[in-house]
N, C-alpha and C positions, 0 to 999 in steps of 0.2 A: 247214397249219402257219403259214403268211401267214396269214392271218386270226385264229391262235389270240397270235402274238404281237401282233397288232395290236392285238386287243381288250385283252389286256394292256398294253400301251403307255398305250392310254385312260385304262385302270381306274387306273394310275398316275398318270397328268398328274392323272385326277379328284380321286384324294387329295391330292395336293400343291396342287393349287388348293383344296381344302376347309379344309388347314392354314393355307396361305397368308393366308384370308378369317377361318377365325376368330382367326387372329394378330393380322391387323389389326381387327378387331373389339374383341378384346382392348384391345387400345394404346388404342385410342378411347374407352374406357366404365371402363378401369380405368385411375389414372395410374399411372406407371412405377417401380417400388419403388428406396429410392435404396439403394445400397452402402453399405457400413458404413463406409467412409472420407468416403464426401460425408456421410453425417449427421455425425460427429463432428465434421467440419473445421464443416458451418453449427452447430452447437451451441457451436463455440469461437469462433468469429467472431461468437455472438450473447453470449455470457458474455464477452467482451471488449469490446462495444459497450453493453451494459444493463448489466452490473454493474463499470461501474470507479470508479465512484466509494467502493461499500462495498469492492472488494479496496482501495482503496490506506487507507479508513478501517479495515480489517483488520491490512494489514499494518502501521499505526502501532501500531495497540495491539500488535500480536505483537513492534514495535519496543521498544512500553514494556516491555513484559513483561523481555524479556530486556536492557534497562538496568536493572531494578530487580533481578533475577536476579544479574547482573554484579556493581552496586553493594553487593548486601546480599555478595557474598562473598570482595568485597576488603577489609582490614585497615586498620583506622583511618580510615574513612568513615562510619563510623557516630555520631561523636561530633560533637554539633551546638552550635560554637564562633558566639557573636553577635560581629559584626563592627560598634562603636561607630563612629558618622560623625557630627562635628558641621559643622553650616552655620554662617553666620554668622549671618543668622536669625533662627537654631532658637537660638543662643544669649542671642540677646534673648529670647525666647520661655520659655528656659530645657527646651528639651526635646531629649532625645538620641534619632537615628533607630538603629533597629538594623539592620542590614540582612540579609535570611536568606545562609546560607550556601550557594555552589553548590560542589558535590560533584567534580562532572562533566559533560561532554557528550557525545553520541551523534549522529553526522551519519549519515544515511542518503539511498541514493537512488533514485527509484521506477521505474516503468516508462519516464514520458515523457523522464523523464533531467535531474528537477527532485529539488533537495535538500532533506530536510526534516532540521529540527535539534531536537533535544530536550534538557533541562537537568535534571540532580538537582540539588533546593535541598532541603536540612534531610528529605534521605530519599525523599524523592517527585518523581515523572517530572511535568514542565510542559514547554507547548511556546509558541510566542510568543502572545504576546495573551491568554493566562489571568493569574489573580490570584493573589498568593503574598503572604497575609499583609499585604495593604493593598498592596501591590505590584503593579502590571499591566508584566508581560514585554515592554515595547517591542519589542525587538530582539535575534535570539543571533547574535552572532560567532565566530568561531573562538577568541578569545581571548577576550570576555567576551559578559558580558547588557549592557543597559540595563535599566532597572528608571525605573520612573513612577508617580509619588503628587501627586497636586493640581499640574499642570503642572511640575513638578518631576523633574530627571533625574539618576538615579545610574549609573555604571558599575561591573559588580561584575567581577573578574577570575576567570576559569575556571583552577583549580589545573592544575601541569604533569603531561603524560598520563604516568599510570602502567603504565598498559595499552592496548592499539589494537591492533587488526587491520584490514590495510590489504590491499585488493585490488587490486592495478595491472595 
């Protein structure tokens, strides 16, 4: 009976070392499958470091969108009043600027926790430094634009909010 459990004892240790060896055999020649939580977390830590520059150029446009959205369906912004400004100048010159109309603003802000501002003039979403009818958007403030034609600077004032939703 000694003998017959002993041989069994063997026969055991033998498998367990047999596991043992090609486990780590295993490990060595195949790498280690990841969890379904480590791949996702490196796929979001790779799509956060390779693609941020198009989400935050995504999420402007998705910004325009929904100013133009907004804009088209509030009441009496749709009607595109020219705002006469003469220089002194311009009246030697004999020529009257017009200046487009802005509608409204849209301030947003992105992941890094950097503010971007966008402007309706005469129906259509501009943000700084685009052109608006011989116009290049210097600068959007709270309260207005700047506007620039041949070294030349206008301030246009942004109408009071008729509507806003504010996150605090």
């Amino acid at each position: 009976m000694q003998k017959k459990a002993l041989s069994i004892g063997w026969f055991l240790m033998a498998f367990m070392m047999l596991g043992y060896n090609i486990y780590m055999l295993d490990q060595i020649y195949l790498p280690p499958v990841l969890n379904v939580s480590e791949l996702s977390e490196l796929k979001s830590k790779l799509d956060s470091l390779s693609f941020l520059d198009s989400e935050q150029k995504n999420r402007l446009k998705a910004s325009k969108e929904l100013f133009k959205k907004l804009f088209a369906c509030l009441p009496g912004l749709k009607n595109n009043k020219k705002i006469p400004l003469e220089d002194v100048k311009l009246k030697e010159l004999k020529e009257k600027i017009i200046l487009p109309v802005v509608q409204g603003m849209l301030k947003s802000m992105d992941q890094t926790g950097k503010f971007h501002k966008l402007v309706m003039i005469d129906g259509k979403v501009y943000s700084e430094k685009e052109k608006v009818k011989g116009f290049v958007i210097e600068k959007i403030l709270d309260n207005g634009i700047y506007l620039t034609r041949h070294e030349r600077k206008w301030f246009v004032k942004i109408p009071d909010v008729k509507f806003s939703i504010i996150n605090e």
